[in-house]
C-alpha positions as CSV (number, residue, x, y, z in Angstrom):
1,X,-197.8,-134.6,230.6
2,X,-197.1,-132.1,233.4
3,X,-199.4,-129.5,234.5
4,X,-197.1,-126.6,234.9
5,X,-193.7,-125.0,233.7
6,X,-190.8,-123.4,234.6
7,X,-190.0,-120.7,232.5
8,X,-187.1,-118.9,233.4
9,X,-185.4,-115.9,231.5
10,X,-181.7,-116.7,230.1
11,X,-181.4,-113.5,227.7
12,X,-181.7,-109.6,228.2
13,X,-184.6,-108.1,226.4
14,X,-182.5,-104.8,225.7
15,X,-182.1,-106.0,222.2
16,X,-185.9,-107.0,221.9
17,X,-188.5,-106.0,219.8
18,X,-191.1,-103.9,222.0
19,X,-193.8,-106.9,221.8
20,X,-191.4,-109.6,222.4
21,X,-190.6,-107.2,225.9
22,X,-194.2,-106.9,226.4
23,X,-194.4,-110.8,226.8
24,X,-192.2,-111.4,228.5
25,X,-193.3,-108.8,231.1
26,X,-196.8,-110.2,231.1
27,X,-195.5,-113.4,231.8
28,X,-193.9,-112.7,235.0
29,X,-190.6,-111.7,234.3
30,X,-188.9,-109.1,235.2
31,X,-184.9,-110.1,236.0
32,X,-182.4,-112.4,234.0
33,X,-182.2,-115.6,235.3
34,X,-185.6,-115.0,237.4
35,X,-188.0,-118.2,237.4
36,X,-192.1,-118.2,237.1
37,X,-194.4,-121.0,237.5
38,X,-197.1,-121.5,234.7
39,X,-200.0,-123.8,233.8
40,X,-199.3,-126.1,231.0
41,X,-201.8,-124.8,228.3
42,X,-202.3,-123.4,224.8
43,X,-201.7,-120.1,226.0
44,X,-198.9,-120.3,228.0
45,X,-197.3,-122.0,225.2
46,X,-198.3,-119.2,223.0
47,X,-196.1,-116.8,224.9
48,X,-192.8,-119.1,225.0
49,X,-193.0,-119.7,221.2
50,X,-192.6,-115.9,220.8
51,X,-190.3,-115.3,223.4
52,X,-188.0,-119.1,222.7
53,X,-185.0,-117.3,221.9
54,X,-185.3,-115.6,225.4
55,X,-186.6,-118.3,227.8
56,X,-185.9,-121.8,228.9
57,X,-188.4,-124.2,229.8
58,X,-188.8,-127.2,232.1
59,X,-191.8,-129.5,232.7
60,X,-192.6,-129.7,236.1
């Protein structure tokens, strides 16, 4: 298993609920198509399964 992730941000949170926005700023990101590096743990998971319509992810 890898020990980090790309996440990077393939949809506008425009149309977003306000928490869904609020992840996705705390996780980094703050333009489409940007890319952030995080660990590969239960919490980082957390956030992508709130925010899956919005992000891809790649194991590094």
């Amino acid at each position: 298993m890898a020990d980090k992730l790309k996440v990077t941000l393939v949809k506008s949170t425009i149309g977003a609920i306000p928490k869904h926005r609020a992840t996705v700023e705390a996780m980094g990101l703050r333009k489409l198509n940007k890319t952030v590096e995080m660990p590969n743990n239960a919490a980082s998971w957390g956030k992508i399964k709130q925010v899956q319509h919005l992000v891809k992810v790649e194991e590094i």
